[in-house]
C-alpha positions as CSV (number, residue, x, y, z in Angstrom):
1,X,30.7,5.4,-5.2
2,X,27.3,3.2,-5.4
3,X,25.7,6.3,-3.3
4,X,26.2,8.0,-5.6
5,X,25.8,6.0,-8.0
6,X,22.0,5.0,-6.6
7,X,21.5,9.6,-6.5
8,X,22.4,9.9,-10.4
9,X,19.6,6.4,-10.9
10,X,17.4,8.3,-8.4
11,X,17.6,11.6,-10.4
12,X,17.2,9.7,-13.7
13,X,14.0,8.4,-12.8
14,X,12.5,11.2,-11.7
15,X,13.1,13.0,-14.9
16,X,11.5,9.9,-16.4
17,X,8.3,9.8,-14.2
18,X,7.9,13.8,-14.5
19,X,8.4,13.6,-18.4
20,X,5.8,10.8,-18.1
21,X,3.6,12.2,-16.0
22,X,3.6,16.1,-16.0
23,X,0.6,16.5,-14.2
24,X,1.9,14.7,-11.2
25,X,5.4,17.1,-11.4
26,X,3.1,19.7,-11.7
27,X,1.4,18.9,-8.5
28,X,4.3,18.1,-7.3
29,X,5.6,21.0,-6.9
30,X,3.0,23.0,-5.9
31,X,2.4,20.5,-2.9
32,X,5.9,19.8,-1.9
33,X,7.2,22.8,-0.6
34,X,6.2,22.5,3.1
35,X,7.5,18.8,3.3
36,X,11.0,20.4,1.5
37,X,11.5,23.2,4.3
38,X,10.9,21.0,6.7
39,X,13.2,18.3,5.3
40,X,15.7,21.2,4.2
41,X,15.1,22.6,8.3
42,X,16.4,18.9,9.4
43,X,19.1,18.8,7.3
44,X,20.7,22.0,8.7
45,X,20.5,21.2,12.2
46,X,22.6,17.6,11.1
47,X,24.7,20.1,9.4
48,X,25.5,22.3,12.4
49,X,25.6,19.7,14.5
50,X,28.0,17.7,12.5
51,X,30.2,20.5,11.7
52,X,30.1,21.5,15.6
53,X,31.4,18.4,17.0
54,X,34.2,17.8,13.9
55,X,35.0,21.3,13.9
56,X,35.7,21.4,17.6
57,X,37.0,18.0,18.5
58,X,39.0,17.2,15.7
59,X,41.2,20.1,16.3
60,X,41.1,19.9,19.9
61,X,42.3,15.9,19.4
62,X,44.8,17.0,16.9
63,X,46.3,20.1,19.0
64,X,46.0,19.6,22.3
65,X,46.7,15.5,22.3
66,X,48.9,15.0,19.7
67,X,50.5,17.9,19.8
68,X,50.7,18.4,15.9
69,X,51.2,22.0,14.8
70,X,48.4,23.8,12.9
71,X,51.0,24.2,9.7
72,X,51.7,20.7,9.2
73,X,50.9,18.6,6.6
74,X,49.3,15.9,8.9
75,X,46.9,18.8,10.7
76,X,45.8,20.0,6.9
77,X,45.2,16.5,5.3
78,X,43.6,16.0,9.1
79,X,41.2,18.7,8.7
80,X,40.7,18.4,4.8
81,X,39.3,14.7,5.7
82,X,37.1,15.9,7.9
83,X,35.5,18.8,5.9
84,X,35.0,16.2,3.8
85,X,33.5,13.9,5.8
86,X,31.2,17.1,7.0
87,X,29.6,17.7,3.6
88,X,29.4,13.7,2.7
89,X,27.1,13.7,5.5
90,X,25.1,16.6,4.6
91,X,24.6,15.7,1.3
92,X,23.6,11.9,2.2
93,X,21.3,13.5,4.7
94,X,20.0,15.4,1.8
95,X,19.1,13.3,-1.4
96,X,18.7,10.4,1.1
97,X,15.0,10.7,0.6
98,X,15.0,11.1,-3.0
99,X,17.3,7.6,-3.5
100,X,15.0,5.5,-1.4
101,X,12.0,6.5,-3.3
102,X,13.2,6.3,-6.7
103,X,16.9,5.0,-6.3
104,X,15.6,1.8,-7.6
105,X,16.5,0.6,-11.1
106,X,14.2,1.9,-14.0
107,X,11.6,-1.2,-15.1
108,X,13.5,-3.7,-13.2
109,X,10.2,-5.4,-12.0
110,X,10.3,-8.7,-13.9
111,X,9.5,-10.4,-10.5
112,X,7.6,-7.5,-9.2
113,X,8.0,-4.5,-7.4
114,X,6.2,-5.2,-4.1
115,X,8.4,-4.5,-0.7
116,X,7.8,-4.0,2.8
117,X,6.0,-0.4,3.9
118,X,8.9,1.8,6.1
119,X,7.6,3.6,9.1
120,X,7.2,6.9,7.5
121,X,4.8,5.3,4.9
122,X,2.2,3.8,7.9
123,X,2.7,6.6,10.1
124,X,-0.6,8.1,8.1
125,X,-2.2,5.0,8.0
126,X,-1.9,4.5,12.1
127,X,-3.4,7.9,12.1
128,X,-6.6,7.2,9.8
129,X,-9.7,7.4,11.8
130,X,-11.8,5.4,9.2
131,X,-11.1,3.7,6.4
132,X,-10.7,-0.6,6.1
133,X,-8.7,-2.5,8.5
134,X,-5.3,-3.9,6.9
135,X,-3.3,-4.3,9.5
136,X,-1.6,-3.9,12.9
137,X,1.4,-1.6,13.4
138,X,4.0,-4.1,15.0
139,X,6.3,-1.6,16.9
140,X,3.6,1.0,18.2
141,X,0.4,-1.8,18.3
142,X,-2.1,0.5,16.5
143,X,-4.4,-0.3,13.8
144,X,-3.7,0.2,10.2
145,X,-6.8,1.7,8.3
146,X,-6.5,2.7,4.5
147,X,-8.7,5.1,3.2
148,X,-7.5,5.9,-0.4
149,X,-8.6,5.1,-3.3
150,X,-6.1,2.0,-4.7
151,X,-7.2,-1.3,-4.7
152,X,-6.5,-3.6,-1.8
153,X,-5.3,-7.4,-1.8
154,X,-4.5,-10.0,0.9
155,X,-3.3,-13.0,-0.3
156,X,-2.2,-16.0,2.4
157,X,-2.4,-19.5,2.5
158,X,-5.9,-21.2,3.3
159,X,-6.5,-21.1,7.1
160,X,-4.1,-18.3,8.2
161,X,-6.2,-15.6,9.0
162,X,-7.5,-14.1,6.1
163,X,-11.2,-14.5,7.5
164,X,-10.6,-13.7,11.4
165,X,-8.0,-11.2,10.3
166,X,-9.6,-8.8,7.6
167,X,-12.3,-9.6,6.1
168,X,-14.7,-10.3,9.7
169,X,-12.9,-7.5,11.0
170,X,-14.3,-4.9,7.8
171,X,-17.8,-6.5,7.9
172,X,-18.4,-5.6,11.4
173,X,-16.3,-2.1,11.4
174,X,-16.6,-0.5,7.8
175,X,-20.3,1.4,7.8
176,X,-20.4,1.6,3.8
177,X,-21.9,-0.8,1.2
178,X,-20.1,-3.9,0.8
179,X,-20.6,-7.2,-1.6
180,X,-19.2,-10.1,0.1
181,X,-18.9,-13.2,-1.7
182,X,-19.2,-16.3,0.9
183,X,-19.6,-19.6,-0.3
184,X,-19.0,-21.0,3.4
185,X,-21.6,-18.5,5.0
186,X,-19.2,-18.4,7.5
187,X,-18.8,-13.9,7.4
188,X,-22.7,-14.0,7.3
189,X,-23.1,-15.8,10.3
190,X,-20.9,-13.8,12.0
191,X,-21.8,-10.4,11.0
192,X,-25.1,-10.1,9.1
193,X,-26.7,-9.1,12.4
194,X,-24.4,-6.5,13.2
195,X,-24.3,-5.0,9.9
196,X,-27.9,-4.3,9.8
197,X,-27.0,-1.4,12.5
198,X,-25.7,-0.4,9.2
199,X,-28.4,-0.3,6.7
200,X,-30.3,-3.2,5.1
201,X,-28.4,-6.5,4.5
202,X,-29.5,-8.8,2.1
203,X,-28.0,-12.6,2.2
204,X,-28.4,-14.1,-1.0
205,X,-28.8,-18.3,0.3
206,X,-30.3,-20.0,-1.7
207,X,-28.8,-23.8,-0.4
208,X,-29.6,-22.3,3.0
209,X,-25.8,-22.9,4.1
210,X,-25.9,-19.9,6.4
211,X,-28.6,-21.2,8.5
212,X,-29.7,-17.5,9.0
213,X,-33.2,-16.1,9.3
214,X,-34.2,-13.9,6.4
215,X,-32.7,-10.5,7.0
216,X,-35.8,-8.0,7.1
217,X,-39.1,-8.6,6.4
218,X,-39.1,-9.9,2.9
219,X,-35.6,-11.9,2.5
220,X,-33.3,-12.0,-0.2
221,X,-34.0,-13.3,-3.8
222,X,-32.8,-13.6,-7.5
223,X,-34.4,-14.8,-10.1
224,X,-32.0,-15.3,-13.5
225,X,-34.7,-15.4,-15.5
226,X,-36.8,-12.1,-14.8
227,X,-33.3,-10.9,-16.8
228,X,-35.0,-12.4,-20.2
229,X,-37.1,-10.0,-21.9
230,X,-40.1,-12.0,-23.6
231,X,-39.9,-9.5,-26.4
232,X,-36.8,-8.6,-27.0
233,X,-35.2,-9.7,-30.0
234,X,-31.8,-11.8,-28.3
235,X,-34.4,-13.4,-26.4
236,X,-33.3,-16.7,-27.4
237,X,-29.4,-16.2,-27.2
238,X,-30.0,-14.7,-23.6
239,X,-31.6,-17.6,-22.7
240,X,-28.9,-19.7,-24.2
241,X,-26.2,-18.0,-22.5
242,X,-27.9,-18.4,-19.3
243,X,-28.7,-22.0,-19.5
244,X,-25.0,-22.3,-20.2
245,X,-24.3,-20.1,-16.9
246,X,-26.6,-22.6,-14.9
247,X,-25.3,-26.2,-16.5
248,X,-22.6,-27.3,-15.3
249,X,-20.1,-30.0,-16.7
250,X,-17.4,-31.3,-14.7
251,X,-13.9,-30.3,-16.5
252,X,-13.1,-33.6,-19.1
253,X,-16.7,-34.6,-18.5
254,X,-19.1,-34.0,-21.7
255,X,-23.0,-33.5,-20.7
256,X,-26.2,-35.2,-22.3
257,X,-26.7,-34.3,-25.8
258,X,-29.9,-33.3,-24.5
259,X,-28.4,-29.9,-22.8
260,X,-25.6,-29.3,-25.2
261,X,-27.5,-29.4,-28.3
């Protein structure tokens, strides 16, 4: 009864998402039906299969060991149970799919919705032959690479990996333009060099905690206040906001008079 309990929840929310989002049924449809033949090819050989092996062995069993007659009542309720148990698992095989991607109950995210990937869903990303490193395929050892347009987030404890593990790894792999924010200067040091095979890199060091030699002939530089137009009529709140950007009071600390007023 909770199967099919989980396919009635599974159908409701598709109805929901495709009243939401008619587009995406609409695309749906049009893209779907290779993956549903397919899907619709694999349950019929479970099908034949299953109904092969019943359909010959439960008889046989029934006949031939017990000696039961076809005409009595055991044989029928026998043979009722497992036609039974033959379309159970053909449907099961069926809507299986369509429960584990939206059997799940309707807005019941109040602590989130994340969960582990399954295999089908980083089969494609095992397959990518570009796109940014996020991971390691445990079973099969091949690298993960997502190349879509979501956002990405890795979120660990502090000295666990996140450095050697993803970002380092994306500097010196991933050709496009990226803006790394590195307090440490630890992913400069490592991989400015290599990333200018790349195209220009610019490390903006102003304390000099990377320790690196100007990339290019020229450096890196920013000046706040070539932001501030002399004639521009904000001029002065501009210049206020940015002094406030560049002072700095400790939290519960109160600066000079001087600054604040």
């Amino acid at each position: 009864m909770e199967w099919f309990r989980q396919l009635g929840r599974a159908i409701r929310n598709l109805a929901r998402i495709a009243r939401a989002q008619p587009i995406w049924a609409i695309t749906a449809l049009v893209v779907s039906p290779v993956a549903l033949i397919r899907h619709l090819f694999g349950v019929l050989v479970l099908f034949l299969i299953t109904a092969l092996v019943l359909g010959i062995g439960v008889p046989l069993i029934l006949g031939k060991l017990l000696g039961l007659p076809r005409d009595s009542n055991i044989y029928q309720i026998v043979m009722m149970l497992t036609d039974l148990v033959i379309i159970l698992v053909t449907l099961r095989a069926l809507f299986q799919p369509l429960i584990l991607k939206y059997g799940g109950p309707a807005g019941d995210d109040t602590h989130g919705s994340a969960r582990f990937a399954t295999d089908r869903e980083t089969r494609p990303l095992a397959q990518n032959g570009d796109g940014l490193l996020i991971g390691r395929d445990r079973k099969s050892g091949k690298l993960l690479r997502y190349a879509g347009p979501a956002h990405l987030l890795t979120i660990a404890p502090t000295r666990t990996g996140k450095g050697v593990g993803t970002i380092i790894p994306n500097l010196l792999d991933y050709p496009g333009p990226v803006v790394c924010i590195d307090p440490k200067g630890e992913n400069a040091r490592i991989t400015a060099c290599h990333r200018a095979k790349f195209g220009p890199v610019h490390v903006l060091d102003p304390f000099g905690v990377t320790g690196l030699a100007p990339i290019g002939s020229s450096g890196a530089a920013f000046n706040p206040l070539d932001r501030l137009d002399p004639a521009g009529l904000d001029l002065a709140d501009d210049a206020m906001t940015l002094a406030d950007a560049l002072v700095y009071d400790a939290p519960g600390e109160a600066g000079e008079a001087h600054w604040n007023e």
